[in-house]
Wavefront OBJ file of the C-alpha trace (Angstrom):
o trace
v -284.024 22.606 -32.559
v -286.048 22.127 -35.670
v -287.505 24.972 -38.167
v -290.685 24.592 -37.073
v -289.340 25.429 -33.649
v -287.783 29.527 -35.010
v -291.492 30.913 -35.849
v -291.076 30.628 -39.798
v -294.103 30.874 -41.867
v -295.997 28.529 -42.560
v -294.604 29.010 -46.672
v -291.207 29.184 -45.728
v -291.794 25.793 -43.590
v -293.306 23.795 -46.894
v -289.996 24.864 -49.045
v -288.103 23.639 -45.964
v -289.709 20.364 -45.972
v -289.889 19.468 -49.492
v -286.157 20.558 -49.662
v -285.387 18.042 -46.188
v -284.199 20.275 -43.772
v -285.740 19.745 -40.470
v -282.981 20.706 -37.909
v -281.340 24.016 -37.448
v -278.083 24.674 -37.516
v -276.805 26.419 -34.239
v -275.855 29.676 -36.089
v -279.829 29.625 -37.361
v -280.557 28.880 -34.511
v -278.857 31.399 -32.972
v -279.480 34.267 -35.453
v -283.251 33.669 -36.962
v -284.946 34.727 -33.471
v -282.339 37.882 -33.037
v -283.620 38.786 -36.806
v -287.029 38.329 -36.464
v -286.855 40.067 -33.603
v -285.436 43.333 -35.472
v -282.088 42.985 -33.814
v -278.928 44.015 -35.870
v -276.269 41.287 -35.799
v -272.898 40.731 -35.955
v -272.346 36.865 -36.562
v -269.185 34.616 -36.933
v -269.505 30.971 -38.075
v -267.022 28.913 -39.995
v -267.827 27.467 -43.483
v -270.340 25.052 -44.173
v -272.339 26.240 -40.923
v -275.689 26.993 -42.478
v -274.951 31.172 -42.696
v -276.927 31.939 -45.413
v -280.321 30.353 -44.723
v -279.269 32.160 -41.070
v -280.012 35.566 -42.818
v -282.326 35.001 -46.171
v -284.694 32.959 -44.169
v -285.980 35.131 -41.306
v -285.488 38.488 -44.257
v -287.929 35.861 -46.658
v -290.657 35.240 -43.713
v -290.453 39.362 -43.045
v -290.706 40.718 -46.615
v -293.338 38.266 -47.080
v -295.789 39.421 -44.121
v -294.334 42.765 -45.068
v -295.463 43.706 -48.622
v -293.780 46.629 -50.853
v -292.804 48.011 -53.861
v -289.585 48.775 -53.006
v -285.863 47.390 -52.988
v -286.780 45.884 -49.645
v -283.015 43.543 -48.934
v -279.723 44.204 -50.046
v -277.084 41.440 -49.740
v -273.367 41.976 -50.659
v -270.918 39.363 -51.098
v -267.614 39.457 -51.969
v -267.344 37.362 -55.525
v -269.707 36.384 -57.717
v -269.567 32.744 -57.149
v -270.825 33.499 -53.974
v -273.092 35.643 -55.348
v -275.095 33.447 -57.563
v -274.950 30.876 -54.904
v -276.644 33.124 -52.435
v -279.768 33.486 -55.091
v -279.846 30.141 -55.888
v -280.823 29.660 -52.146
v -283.167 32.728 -52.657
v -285.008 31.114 -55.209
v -285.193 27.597 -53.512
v -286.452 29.084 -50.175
v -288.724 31.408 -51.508
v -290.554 28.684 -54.130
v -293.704 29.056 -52.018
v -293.082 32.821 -51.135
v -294.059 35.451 -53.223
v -290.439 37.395 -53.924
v -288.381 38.547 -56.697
v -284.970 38.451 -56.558
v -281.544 38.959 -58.834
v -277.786 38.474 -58.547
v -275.811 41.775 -59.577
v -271.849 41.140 -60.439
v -269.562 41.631 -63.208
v -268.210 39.629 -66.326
v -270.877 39.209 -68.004
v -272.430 40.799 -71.780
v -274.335 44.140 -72.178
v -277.689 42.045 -71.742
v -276.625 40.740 -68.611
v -276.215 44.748 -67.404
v -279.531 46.133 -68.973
v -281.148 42.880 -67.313
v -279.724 44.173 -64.018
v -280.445 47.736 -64.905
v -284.827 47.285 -65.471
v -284.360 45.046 -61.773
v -282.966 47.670 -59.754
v -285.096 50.561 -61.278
v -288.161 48.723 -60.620
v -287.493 47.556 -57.660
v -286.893 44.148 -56.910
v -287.708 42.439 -53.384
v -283.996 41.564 -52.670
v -280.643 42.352 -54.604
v -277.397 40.218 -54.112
v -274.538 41.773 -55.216
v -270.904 41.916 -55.455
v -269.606 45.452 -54.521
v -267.689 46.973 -57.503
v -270.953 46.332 -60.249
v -273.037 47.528 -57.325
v -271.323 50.680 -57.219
v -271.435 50.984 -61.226
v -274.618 50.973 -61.286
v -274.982 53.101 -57.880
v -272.838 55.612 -60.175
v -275.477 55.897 -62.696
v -277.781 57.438 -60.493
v -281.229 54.868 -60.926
v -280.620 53.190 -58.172
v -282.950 53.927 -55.097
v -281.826 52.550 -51.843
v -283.927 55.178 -49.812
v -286.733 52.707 -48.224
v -284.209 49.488 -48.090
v -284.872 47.488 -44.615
v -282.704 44.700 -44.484
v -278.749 44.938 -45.389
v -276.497 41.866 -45.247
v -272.749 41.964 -45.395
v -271.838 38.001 -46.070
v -267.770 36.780 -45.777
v -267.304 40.485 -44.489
v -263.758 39.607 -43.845
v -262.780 38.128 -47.165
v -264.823 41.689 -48.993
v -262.144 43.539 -46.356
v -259.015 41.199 -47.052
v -259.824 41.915 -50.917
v -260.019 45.314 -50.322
v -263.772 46.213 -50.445
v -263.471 48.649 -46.979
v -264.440 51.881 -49.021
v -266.930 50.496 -51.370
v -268.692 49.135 -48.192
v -268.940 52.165 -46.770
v -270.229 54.093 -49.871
v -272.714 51.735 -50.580
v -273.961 52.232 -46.829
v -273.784 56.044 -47.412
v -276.978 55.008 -50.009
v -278.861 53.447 -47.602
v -281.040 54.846 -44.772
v -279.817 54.854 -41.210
v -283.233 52.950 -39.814
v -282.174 49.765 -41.926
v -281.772 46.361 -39.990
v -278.117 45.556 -40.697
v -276.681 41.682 -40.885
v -272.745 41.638 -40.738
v -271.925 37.937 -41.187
v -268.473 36.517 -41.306
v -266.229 33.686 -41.312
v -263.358 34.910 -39.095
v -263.301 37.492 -36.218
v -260.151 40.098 -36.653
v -260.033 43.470 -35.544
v -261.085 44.991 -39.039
v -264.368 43.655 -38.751
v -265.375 44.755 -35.350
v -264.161 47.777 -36.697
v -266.832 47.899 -39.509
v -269.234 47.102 -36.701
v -269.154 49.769 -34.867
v -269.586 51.509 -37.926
v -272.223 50.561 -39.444
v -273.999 48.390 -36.401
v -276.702 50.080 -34.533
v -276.125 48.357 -31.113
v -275.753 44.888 -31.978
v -276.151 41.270 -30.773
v -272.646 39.166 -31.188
v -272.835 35.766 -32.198
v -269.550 33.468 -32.653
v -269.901 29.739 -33.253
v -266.943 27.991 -33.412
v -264.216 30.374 -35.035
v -261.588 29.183 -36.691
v -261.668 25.428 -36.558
v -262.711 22.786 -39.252
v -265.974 21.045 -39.110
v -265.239 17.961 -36.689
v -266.131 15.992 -40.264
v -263.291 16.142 -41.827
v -260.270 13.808 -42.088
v -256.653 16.196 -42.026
v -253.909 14.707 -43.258
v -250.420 16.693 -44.411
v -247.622 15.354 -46.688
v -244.297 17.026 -46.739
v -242.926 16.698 -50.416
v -241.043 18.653 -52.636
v -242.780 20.858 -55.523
v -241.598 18.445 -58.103
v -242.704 15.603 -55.790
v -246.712 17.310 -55.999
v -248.083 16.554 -59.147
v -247.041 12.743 -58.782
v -248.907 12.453 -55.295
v -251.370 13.828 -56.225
v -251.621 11.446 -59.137
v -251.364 9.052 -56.434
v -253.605 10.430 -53.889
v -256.463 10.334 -56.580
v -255.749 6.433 -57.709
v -255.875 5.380 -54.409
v -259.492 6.987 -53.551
v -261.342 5.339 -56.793
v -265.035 5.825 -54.962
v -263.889 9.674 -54.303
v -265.868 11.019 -57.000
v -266.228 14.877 -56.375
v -262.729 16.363 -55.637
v -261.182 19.946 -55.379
v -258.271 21.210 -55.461
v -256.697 24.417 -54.490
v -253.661 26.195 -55.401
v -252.629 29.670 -55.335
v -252.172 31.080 -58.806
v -253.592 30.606 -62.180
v -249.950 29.367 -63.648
v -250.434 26.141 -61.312
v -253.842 25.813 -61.891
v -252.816 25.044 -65.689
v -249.547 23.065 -64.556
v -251.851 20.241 -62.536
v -254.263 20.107 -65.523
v -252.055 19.574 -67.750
v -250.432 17.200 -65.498
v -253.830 15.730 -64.775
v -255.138 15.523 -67.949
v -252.374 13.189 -69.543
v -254.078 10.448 -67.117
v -257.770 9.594 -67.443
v -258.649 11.814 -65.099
v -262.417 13.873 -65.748
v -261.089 17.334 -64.480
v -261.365 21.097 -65.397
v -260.158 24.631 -64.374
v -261.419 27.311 -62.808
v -259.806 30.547 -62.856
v -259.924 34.397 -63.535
v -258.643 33.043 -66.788
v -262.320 31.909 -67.916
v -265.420 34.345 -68.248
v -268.166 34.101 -65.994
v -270.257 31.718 -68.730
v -266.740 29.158 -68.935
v -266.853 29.186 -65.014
v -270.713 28.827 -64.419
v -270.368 25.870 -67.014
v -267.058 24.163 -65.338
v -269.118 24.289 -61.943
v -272.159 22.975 -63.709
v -270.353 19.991 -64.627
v -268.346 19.779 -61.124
v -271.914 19.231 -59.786
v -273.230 16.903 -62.524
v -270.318 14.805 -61.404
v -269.293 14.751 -65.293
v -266.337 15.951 -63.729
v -264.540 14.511 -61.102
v -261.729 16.563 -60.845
v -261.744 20.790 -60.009
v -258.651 22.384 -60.500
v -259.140 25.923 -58.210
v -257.624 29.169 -57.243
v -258.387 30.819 -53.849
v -261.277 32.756 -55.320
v -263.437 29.576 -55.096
v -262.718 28.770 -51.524
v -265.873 30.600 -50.061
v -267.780 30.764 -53.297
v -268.698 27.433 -54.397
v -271.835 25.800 -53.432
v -271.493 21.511 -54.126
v -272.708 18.930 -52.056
v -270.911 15.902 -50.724
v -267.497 16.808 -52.060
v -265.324 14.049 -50.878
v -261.686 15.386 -51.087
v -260.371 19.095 -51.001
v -256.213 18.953 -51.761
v -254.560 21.765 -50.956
v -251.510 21.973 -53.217
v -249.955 24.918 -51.299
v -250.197 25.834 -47.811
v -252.484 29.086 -47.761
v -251.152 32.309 -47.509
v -253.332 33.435 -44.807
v -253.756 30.846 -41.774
v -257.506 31.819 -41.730
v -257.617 30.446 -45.542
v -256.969 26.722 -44.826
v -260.378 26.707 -42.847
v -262.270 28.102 -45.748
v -260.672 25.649 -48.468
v -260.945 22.784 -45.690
v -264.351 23.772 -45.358
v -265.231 22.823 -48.515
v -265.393 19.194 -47.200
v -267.817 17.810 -44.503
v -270.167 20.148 -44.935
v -272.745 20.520 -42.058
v -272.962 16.943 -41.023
v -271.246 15.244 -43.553
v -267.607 13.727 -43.533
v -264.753 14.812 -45.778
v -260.917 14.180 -46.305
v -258.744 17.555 -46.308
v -254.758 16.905 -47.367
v -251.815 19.669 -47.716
v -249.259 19.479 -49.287
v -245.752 21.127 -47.977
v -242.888 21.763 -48.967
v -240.013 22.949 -46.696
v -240.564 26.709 -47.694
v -244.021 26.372 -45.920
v -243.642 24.566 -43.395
v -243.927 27.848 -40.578
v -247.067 28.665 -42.288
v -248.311 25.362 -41.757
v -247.292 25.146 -38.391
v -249.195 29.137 -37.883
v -252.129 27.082 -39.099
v -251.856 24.295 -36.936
v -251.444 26.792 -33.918
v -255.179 28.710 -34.911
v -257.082 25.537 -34.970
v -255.443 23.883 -31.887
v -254.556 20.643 -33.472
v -251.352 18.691 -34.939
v -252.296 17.465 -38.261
v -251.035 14.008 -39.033
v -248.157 13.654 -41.159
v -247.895 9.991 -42.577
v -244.673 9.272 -45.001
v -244.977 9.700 -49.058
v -245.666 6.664 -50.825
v -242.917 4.994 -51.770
v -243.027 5.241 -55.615
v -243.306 9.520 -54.845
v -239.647 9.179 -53.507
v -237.902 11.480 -50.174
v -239.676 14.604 -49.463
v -238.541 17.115 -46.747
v -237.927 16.132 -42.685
v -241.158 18.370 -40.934
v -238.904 20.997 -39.255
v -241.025 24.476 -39.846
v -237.921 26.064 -37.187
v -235.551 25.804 -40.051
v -237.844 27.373 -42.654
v -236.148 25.150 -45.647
v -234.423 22.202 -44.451
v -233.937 18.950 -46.531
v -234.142 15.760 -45.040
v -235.414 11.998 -45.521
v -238.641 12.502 -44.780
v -241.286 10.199 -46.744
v -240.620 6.891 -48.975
v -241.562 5.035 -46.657
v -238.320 4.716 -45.558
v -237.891 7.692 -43.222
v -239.325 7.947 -40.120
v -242.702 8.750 -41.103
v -243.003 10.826 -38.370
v -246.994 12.298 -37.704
v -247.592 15.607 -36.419
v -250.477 14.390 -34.049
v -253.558 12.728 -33.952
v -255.715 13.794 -36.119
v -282.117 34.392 -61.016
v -283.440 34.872 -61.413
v -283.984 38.148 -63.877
v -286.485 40.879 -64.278
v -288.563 43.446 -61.848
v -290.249 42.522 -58.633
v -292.492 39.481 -58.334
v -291.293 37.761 -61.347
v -288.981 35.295 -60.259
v -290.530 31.063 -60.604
v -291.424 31.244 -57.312
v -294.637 33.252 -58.858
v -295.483 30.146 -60.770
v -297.427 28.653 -57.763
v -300.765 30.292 -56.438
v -298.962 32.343 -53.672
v -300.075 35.664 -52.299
v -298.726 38.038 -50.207
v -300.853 38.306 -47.089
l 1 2 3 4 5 6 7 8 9 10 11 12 13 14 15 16 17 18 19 20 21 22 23 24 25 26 27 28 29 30 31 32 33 34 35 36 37 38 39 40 41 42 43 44 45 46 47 48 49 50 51 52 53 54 55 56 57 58 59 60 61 62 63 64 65 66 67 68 69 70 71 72 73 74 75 76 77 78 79 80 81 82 83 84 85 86 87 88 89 90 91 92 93 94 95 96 97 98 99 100 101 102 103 104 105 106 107 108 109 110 111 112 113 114 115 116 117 118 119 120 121 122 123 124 125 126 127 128 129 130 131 132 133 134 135 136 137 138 139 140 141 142 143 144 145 146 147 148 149 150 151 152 153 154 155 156 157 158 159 160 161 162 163 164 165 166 167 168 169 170 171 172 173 174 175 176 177 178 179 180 181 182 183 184 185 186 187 188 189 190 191 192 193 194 195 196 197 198 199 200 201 202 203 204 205 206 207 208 209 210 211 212 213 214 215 216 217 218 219 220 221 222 223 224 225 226 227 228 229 230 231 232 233 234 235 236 237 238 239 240 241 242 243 244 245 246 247 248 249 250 251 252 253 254 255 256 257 258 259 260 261 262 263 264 265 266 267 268 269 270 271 272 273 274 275 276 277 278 279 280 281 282 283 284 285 286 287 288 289 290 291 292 293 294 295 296 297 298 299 300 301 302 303 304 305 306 307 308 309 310 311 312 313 314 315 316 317 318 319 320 321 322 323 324 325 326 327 328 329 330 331 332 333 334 335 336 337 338 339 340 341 342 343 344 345 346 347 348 349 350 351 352 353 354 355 356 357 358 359 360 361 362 363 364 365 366 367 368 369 370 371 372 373 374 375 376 377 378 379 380 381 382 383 384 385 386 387 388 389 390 391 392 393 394 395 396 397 398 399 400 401 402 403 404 405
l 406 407 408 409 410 411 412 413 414 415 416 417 418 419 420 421 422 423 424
């Protein structure tokens, strides 16, 4: 089904063709009509599925036909990676459309608050924010969610799994019950249909393929020992020379520094992202991720739903995720919408049961070729014994394989006022 196809205005079709899009997405296709149609929603789609222009575009083509001078949309995400990404598509949609937006989140300078400050007290079309600055400024008592239409809960599960239930639900307590309210999420548990029914008036259920990688990407697992890692993936990278935009996720910040370091003493381009940087180090580490200055992004889990770059060629997981649900998100990375991609994880012997748990969720046996030879013996695949050593790898085992495979200021002053476009 294309755009033209979902009843989008004729504004919000121009931005859509000079950007190339042309076919929906079966979550947008799914969800615009439900929207437009005043429905609330509860939605599940994995990464890379087209979720946010499911939500922002039908909100764009109703606050457009819909004029105000309120805080008409209120998005929440969970980080404020995703945050800034979600605006960005704002702004790109709306370049035609004649609404103000801004992102709200934390870790920036004073300017950065008063800037979000004069937005919310004067009212800007749609807010995207990350729940704890939210409530900050909720707490300062200027902020006036009383006429808000449109609410939009975006990787819902990750806000719960980070512990977000209870700001949710205050932030909700600010807004009026005859809002349209969006829950979207990546993953389907219990806790969110909980939320549902909370905050759901009677809603339409959408699910599109839960819990399963994109059918573009490549999965490939190597069983080595932690000492074994940093060489392979050394290794890994050598051998992909035309592999110019690669990630790579681990799970805290002291490993983050260990494979830089690591990295770095090569001629590898690469840089780190972390909790360890402020918001301007990370924006400018992501800038150059994109710019393809660097090749080479050195991750912890916060970036697995957050970061917004095309055609990224390899993800590398350097430890099996904590949470099964996780490797689909970091996996998702790759093969984005109808792209291809190459996902590889790296075990070791302590992981292997999660790795199996994973393997179980998305229905398939990941292929588990032997270590190059120069990387040495890693660890038989055997996640029964939870930590057994074995001659698995070198190419001389038995290579056994697991299967077959902002935009700042008050309302109407964002650049999408810097064409001749009126409200009508």
């Amino acid at each position: 089904m294309t755009f033209k196809e979902l009843g989008l205005g004729e504004e919000l079709q121009e931005a859509l063709d000079y950007m190339g899009f042309e076919n929906a997405t079966p979550i947008q296709q799914e969800a615009i009509p439900k929207i437009l149609d005043n429905k609330d929603l509860l939605a599940c789609a994995q990464t890379g599925t087209g979720k946010t222009a499911a939500f922002i575009l039908p909100v764009l083509h109703k606050l457009f036909t819909e004029s105000t001078d309120n805080i008409d949309a209120l998005v929440i995400a969970p980080t404020r990676e995703l945050a800034l990404q979600i605006e960005q598509q704002i702004q790109a949609f709306s370049y035609f459309v004649n609404v103000s937006s801004i992102s709200v989140y934390g870790g920036g300078g004073g300017q950065d608050f008063e800037d979000q400050r004069k937005a919310l007290e004067n009212g800007t079309d749609i807010i995207v924010a990350t729940p704890g600055k939210l409530i900050s400024h909720l707490n300062l008592g200027y902020v006036d969610f009383s006429k808000l239409q449109y609410l939009i809960l975006d990787e819902a599960d990750r806000m719960l799994d980070m512990g977000f239930f209870d700001d949710i639900q205050k932030i909700v307590s600010f807004t009026p019950s005859t809002r349209q309210t969006l829950l979207f999420s990546a993953t389907f548990p219990p806790k969110i249909k909980k939320l549902g029914r909370e905050i759901l008036n009677n809603p339409d259920e959408i699910t599109i393929a839960i819990s399963k990688p994109a059918e573009g990407v490549l999965q490939v697992a190597y069983c080595a020992h932690d000492e074994q890692k940093n060489a392979l993936i050394k290794s890994l990278i050598d051998n992909k020379p035309n592999y110019q935009s690669i990630i790579i996720f681990t799970s805290t910040k002291k490993k983050v520094n260990d494979i830089v370091r690591a990295l770095n003493r090569g001629s590898y381009k690469v840089q780190a992202v972390s909790s360890d940087l402020d918001q301007k180090e990370r924006e400018l580490a992501l800038q150059g991720f994109r710019s393809r200055t660097t090749r080479v992004l050195v991750a912890t889990d916060v970036l697995a739903r957050g970061i917004d770059v095309k055609d990224i060629n390899l993800v590398i997981n350097y430890d099996v995720p904590g949470d099964a649900e996780d490797y689909v998100h970091r996996v998702g990375r790759t093969a984005r919408a109808d792209t291809t991609g190459v996902a590889i994880t790296l075990i070791n012997k302590d992981d292997m049961y999660k790795f199996a748990k994973i393997e179980k969720l998305i229905e398939a046996s990941i292929p588990k070729p032997p270590l190059p030879p120069e990387i040495g013996i890693g660890p038989d695949w055997d996640p029964k014994s939870r930590g057994s050593r074995g001659s698995y790898g070198g190419g001389r085992g038995k290579g056994r394989s697991g299967g077959n495979s902002r935009n700042r200021g008050g309302k109407g002053n964002n650049r999408s006022n810097s064409s001749n476009r009126n409200r009508k």
